[in-house]
PALUMKE-497895 format. One record per residue (C-alpha): residue number from 1; z negated, x negated, y. Coordinates in steps of 0.2 Angstrom, whole numbers. Each point is the difference from the previous one (the first is absolute). Layout:
<nodes>
[node NUM; [Z; X; Y]]
...
</nodes>
This chain:
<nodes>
[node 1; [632; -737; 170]]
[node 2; [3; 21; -1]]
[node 3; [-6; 10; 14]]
[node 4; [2; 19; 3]]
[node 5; [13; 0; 15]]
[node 6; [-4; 11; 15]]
[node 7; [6; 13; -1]]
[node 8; [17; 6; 6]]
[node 9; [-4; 18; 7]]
[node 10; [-10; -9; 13]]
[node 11; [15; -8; 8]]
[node 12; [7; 19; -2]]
[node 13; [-15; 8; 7]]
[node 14; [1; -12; 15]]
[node 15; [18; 4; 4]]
[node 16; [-2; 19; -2]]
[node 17; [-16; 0; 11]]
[node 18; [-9; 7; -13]]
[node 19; [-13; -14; 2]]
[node 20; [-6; 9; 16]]
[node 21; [-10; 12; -10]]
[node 22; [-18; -7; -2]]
[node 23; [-5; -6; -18]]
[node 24; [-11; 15; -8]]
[node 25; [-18; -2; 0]]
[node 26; [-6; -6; -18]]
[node 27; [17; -9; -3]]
[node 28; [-1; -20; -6]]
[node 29; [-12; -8; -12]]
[node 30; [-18; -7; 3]]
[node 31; [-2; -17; -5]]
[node 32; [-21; -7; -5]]
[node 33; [-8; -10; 15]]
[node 34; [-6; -16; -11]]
[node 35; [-11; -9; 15]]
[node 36; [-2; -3; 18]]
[node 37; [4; -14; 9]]
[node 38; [-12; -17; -8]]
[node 39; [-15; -7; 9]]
[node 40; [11; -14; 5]]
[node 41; [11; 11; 10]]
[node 42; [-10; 8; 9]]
[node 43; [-9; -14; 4]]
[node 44; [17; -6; 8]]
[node 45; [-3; 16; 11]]
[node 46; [-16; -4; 7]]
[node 47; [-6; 14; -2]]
[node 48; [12; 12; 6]]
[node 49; [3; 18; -6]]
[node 50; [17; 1; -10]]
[node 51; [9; 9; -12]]
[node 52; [-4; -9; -19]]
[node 53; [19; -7; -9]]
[node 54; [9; 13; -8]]
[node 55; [-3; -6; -18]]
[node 56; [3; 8; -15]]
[node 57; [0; 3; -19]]
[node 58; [18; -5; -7]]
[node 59; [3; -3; -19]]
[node 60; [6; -17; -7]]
[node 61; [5; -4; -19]]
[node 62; [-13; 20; -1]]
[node 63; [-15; -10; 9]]
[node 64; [-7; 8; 16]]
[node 65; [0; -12; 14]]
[node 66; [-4; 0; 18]]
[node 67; [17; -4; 11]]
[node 68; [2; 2; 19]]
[node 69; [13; 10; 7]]
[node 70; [8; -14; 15]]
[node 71; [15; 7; 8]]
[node 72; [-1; -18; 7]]
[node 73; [8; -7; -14]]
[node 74; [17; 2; -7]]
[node 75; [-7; -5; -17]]
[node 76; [-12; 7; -12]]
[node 77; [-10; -17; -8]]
[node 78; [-12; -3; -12]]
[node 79; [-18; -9; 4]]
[node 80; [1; -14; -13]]
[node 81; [-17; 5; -7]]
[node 82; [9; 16; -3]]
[node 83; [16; -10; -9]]
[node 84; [-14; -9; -11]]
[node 85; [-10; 14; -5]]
[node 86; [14; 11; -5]]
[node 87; [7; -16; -9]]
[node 88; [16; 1; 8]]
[node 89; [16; -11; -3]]
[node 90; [7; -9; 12]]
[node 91; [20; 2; 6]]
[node 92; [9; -15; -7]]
[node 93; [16; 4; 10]]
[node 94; [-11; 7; 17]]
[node 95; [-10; -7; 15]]
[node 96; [-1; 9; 15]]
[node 97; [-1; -6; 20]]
[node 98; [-15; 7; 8]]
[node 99; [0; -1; 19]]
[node 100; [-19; -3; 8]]
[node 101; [-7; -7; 15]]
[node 102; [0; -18; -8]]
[node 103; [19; 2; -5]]
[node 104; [10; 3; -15]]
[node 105; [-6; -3; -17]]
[node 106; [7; 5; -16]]
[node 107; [-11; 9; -12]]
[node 108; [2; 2; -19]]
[node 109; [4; 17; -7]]
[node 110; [-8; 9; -13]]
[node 111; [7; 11; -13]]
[node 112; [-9; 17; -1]]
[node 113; [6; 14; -11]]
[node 114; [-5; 16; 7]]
[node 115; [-7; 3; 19]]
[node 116; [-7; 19; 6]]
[node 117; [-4; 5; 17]]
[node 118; [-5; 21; -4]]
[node 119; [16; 6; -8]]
[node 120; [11; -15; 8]]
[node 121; [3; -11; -16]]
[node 122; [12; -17; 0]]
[node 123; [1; -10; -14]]
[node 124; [4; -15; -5]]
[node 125; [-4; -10; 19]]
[node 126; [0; -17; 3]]
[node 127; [-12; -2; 14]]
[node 128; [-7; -16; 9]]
[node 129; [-16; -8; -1]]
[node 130; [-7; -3; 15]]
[node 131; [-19; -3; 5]]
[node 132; [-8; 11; 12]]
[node 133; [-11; -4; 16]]
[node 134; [-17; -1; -11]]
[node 135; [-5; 16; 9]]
[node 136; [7; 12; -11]]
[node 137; [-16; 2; -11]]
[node 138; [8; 1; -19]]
[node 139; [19; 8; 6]]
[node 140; [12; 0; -12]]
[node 141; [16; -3; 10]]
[node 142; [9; 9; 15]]
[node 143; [12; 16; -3]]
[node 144; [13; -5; 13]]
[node 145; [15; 9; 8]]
[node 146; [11; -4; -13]]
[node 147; [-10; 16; -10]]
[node 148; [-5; 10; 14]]
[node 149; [16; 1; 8]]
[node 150; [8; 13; -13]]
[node 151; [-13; 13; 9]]
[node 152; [-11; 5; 12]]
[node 153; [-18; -6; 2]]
[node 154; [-13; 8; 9]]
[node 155; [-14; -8; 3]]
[node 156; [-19; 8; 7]]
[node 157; [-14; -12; -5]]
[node 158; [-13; 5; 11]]
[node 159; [2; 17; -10]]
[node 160; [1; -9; -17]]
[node 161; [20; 5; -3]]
[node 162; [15; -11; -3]]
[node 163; [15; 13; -8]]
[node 164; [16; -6; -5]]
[node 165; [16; 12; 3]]
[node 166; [16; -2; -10]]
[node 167; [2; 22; 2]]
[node 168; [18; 0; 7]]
[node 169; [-10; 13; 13]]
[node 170; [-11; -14; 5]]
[node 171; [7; -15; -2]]
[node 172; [8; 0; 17]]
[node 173; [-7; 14; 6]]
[node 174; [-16; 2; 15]]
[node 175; [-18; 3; -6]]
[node 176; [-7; 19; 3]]
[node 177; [-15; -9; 8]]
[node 178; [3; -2; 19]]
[node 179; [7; -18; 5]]
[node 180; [12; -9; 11]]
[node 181; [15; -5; -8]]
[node 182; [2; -19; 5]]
[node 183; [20; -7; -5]]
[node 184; [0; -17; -11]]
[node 185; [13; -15; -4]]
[node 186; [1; -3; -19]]
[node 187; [5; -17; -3]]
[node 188; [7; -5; -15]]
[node 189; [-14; -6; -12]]
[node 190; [-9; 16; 7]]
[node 191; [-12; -6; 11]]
[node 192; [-4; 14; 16]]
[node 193; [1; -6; 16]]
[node 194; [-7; 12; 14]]
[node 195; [2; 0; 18]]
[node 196; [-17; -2; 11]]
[node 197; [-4; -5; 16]]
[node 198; [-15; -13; 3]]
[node 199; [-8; -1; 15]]
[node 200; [15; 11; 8]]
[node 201; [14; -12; -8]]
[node 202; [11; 7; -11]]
[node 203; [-1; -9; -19]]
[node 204; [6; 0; -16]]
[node 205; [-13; 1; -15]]
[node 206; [-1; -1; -18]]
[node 207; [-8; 15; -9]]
[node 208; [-13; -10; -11]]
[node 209; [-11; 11; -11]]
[node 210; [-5; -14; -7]]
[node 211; [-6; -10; 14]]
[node 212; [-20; 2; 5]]
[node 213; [4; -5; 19]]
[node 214; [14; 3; 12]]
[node 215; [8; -17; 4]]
[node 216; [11; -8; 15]]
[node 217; [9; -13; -4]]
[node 218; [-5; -15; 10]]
[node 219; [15; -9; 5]]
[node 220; [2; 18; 10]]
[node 221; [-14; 1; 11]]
[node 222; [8; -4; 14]]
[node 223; [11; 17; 1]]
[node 224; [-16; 9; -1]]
[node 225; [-8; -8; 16]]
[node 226; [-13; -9; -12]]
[node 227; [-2; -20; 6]]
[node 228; [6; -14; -10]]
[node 229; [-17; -7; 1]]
[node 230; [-6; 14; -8]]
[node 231; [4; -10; -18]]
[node 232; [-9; -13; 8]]
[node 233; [-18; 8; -3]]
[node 234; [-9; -4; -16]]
[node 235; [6; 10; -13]]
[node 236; [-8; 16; -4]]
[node 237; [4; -4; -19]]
[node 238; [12; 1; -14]]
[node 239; [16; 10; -5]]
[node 240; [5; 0; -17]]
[node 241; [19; 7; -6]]
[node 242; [11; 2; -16]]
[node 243; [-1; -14; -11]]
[node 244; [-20; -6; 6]]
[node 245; [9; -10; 17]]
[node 246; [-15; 0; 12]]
[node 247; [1; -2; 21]]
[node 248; [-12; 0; 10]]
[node 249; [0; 16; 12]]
[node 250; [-8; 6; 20]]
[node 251; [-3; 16; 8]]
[node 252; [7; 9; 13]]
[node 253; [-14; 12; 8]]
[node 254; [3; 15; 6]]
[node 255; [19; 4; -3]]
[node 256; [10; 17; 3]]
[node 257; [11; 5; -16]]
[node 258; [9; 20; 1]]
[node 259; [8; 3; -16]]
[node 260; [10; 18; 6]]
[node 261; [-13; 10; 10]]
[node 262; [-15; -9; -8]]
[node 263; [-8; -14; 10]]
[node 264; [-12; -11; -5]]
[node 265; [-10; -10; 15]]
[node 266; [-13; -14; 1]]
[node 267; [6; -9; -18]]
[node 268; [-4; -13; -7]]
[node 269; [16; -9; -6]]
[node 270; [5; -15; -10]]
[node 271; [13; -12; 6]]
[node 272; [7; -12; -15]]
[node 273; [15; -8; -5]]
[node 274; [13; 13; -11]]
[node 275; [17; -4; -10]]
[node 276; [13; -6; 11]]
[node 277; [9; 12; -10]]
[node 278; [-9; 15; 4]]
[node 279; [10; 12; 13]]
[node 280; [-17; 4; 8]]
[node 281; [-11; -5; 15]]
[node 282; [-17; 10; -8]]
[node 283; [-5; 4; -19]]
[node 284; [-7; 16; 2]]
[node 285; [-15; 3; -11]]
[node 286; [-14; 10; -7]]
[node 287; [-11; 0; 16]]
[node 288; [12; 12; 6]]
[node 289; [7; 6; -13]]
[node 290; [-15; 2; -10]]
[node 291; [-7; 14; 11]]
[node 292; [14; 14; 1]]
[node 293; [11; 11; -11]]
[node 294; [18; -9; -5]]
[node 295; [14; 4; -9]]
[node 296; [14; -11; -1]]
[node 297; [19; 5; -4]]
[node 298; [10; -15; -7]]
[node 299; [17; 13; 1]]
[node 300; [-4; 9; 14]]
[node 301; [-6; -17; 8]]
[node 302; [-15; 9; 8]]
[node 303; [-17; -3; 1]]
[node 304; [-11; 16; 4]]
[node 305; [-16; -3; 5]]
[node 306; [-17; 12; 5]]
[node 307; [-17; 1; 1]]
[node 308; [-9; -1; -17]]
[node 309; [-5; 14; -10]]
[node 310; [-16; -4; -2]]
</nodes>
């Protein structure tokens, strides 16, 4: 596949300090909000207030579709209703593995010409075909880190705005909206992994933007003072991951997360199983995400985050 690379002034700007200099004000590109999160997923909230999935109009083979933007995935996929309405060909010569809470499975790929995210175009992709949770209400796919890393991406969804920055004054540049700058590891498939503490103990968690809930990963709980018999209650229901994998999920009441200076008290948060290969104890998602201002710098390895500006 051809992608446009990042651009090589940002590595210059980062080693000249110029990227100190805040981004202007009006810089980056505003992409179309296509829907809130589905019925289904907020039922899995029970109710509670939080910050809709950041999904967006994105162009496949010159239809408009609705993808989320999931820095939890190091992919970009296709939904396979998506692969057979667009009546795609499959990759003869390509599967890929896909890593989810049941395991690893290899999906078939799909052959699409011609994939735009605003002025981001990349052609010829062979993507995998992997189902979604059932939640997802009529998505098309996930636009994963291997796209968005070749910028910025800001994120505000309670004031409607998700802006993608490929300026080389902004793509590893602060926001000119006030914010705490919070440093970040960049694995090598892209994923975001933050530091956090939960319920005062320092942890390491995935930045998922396309995660409805927060997760801790069960086989952890111990480290976090929770009780092993804890998993031992009734379940408070289901989990689902890449690939459709299903596990059955409980709640931990009333936890403590600070992300930087913000602290979030008295949560509700999930506990289920995540990839052994995950480097994480928490995927961090939209119920705390959801409700402030971000902007995340995959060359800078920031992520800036503030109050919303709505």
């Amino acid at each position: 596949m051809r992608l446009r690379p990042l651009p090589i002034l940002a590595a210059l700007l980062l080693s000249a300090g110029a990227a100190r200099a805040a981004c202007p004000p009006g810089e980056g590109e505003r992409l179309v909000l296509a829907a809130p999160a589905s019925p289904a997923a907020r039922a899995l909230l029970g109710g509670a207030a939080v910050g809709p999935l950041p999904v967006v109009l994105a162009q496949a083979n010159g239809a408009a579709l609705p993808f989320v933007l999931d820095t939890g995935s190091g992919l970009t996929m296709l939904r396979p209703e998506a692969a057979a309405a667009l009546d795609l060909s499959m990759d003869p010569d390509r599967a890929t593995p896909i890593t989810g809470i049941g395991g690893t499975s290899r999906m078939p790929n799909a052959l699409l010409r011609h994939f735009q995210i605003g002025r981001r175009v990349f052609l010829n992709l062979s993507l995998p075909v992997a189902p979604g949770s059932g939640d997802e209400g009529g998505i098309a796919g996930i636009v994963g880190a291997d796209l968005l890393r070749h910028g910025a991406l800001e994120l505000d969804l309670p004031a409607g705005r998700a802006v993608l920055h490929d300026s080389p004054a902004c793509i590893a540049a602060p926001p000119p909206w006030p914010a705490e700058a919070i440093p970040v590891e960049v694995t090598g498939e892209g994923l975001v992994v933050v530091p956090l503490t939960l319920d005062g103990r320092p942890a390491r968690a995935l930045l998922d933007t396309g995660a409805v809930r927060t997760v801790l990963r069960q086989d952890r709980i111990t480290d976090f003072g929770i009780p092993a018999a804890a998993l031992r209650a009734p379940p408070a229901g289901t989990v689902f991951g890449t690939g459709g994998e299903a596990a059955s999920f409980h709640i931990h009441e009333g936890a403590t997360l600070r992300l930087g200076e913000l602290t979030t008290a008295a949560m509700p948060i999930v506990i289920a199983p995540l990839p052994p290969s995950l480097p994480v104890e928490l995927v961090l998602g939209q119920d705390i995400l959801g409700t402030r201002r971000l902007l995340l710098s995959y060359a800078a390895r920031r992520l800036w985050v503030g109050p919303s500006a709505r």
